[in-house]
C-alpha positions as CSV (number, residue, x, y, z in Angstrom):
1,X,28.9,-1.2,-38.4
2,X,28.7,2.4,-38.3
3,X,26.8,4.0,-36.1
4,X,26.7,7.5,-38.6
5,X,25.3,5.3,-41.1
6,X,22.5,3.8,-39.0
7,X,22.0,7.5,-37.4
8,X,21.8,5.8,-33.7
9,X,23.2,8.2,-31.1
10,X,25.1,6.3,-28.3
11,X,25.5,7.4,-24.9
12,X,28.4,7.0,-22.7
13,X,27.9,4.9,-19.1
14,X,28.8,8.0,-17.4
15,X,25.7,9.8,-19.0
16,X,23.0,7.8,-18.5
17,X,20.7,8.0,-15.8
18,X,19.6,4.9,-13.6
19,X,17.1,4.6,-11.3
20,X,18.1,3.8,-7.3
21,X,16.3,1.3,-5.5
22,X,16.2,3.5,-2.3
23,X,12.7,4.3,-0.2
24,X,11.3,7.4,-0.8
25,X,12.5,10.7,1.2
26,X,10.0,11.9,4.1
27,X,9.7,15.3,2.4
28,X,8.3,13.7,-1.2
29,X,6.4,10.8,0.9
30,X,2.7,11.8,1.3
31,X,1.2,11.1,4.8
32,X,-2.1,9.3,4.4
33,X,-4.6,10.2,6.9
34,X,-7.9,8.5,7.9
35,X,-10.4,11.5,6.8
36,X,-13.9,11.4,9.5
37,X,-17.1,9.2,8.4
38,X,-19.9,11.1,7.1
39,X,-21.7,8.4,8.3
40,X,-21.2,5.1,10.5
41,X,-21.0,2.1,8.4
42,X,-22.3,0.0,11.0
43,X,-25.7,2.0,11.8
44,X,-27.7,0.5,8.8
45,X,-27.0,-3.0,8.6
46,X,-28.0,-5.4,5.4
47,X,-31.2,-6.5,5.4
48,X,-32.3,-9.6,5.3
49,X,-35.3,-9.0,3.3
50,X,-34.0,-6.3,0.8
51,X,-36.4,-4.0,-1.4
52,X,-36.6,-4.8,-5.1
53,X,-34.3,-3.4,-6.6
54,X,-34.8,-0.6,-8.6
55,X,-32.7,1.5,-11.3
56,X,-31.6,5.1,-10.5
57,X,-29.7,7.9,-12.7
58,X,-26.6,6.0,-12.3
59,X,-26.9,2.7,-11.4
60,X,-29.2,0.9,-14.5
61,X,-29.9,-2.3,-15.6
62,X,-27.8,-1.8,-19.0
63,X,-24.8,-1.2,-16.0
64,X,-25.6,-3.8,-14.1
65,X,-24.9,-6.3,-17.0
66,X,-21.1,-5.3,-16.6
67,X,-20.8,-6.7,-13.4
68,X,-19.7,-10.3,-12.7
69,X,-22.1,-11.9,-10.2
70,X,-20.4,-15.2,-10.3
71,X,-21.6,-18.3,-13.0
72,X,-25.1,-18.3,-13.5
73,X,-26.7,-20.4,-10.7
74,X,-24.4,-19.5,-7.8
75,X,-26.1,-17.1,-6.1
76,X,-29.6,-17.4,-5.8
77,X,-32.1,-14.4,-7.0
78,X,-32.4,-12.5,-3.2
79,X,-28.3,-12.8,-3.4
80,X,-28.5,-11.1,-6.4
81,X,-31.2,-8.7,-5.6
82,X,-28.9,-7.9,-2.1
83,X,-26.1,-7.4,-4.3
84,X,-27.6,-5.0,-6.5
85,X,-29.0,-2.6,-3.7
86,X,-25.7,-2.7,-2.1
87,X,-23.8,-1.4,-5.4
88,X,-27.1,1.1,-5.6
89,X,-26.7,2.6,-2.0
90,X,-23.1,2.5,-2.5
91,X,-23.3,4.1,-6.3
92,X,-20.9,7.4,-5.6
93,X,-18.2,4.9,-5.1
94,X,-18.7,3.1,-8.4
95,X,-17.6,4.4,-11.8
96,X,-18.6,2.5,-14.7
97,X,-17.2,4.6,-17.2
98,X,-14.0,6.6,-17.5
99,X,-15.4,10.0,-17.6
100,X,-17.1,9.0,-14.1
101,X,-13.3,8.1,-12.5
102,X,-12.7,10.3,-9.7
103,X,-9.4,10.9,-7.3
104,X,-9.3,10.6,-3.9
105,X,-11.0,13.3,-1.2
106,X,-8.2,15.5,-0.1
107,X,-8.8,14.8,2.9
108,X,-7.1,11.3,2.4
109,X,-3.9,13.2,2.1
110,X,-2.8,15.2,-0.7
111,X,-0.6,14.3,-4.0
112,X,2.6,14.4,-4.5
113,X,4.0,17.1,-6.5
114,X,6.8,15.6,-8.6
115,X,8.9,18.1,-10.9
């Protein structure tokens, strides 16, 4: 066959480009730092006893139907319940829509800028 005829263009060996299996150079390599706390994770532990929970702006019961607490009948009502205030108190960290998708802080580190 001719490749004028088919109107494919066909490129030499010598021309196309192949991606190396090297590591990364230090200069494009990000370093990742550990940014400070705003808070200590370990001052307000679980409760045993939580609250009820209840809905705010972000996290709602429409949500909460998303999320996959296991097969019905494996965790019992308070697991549930414990759950639930955990994804409230924790709802910054949680996007349940694309519009709410967020990067990192730059303080993790910043991009890299390829070109």
């Amino acid at each position: 066959m001719d490749h004028q005829i088919l109107g494919a263009k066909y490129k030499s060996v010598l021309k196309k480009v192949r991606a190396l299996n090297e590591p990364m150079t230090q200069d494009l390599k990000p370093t990742l730092e550990i940014p400070p706390l705003s808070r200590d994770p370990y001052k307000k532990p679980l409760s045993p006893n939580p609250l009820i929970f209840q809905e705010t702006f972000k996290v709602i019961h429409e949500r909460l139907q998303a999320v996959n607490f296991g097969p019905p009948g494996c965790l019992s009502k308070d697991e549930i319940n414990l759950l639930k205030n955990i994804i409230n108190s924790r709802e910054k960290a949680i996007s349940f829509c694309e519009e709410e998708i967020k990067l990192l802080k730059h303080s993790y580190g910043s991009l890299p800028r390829y070109q």
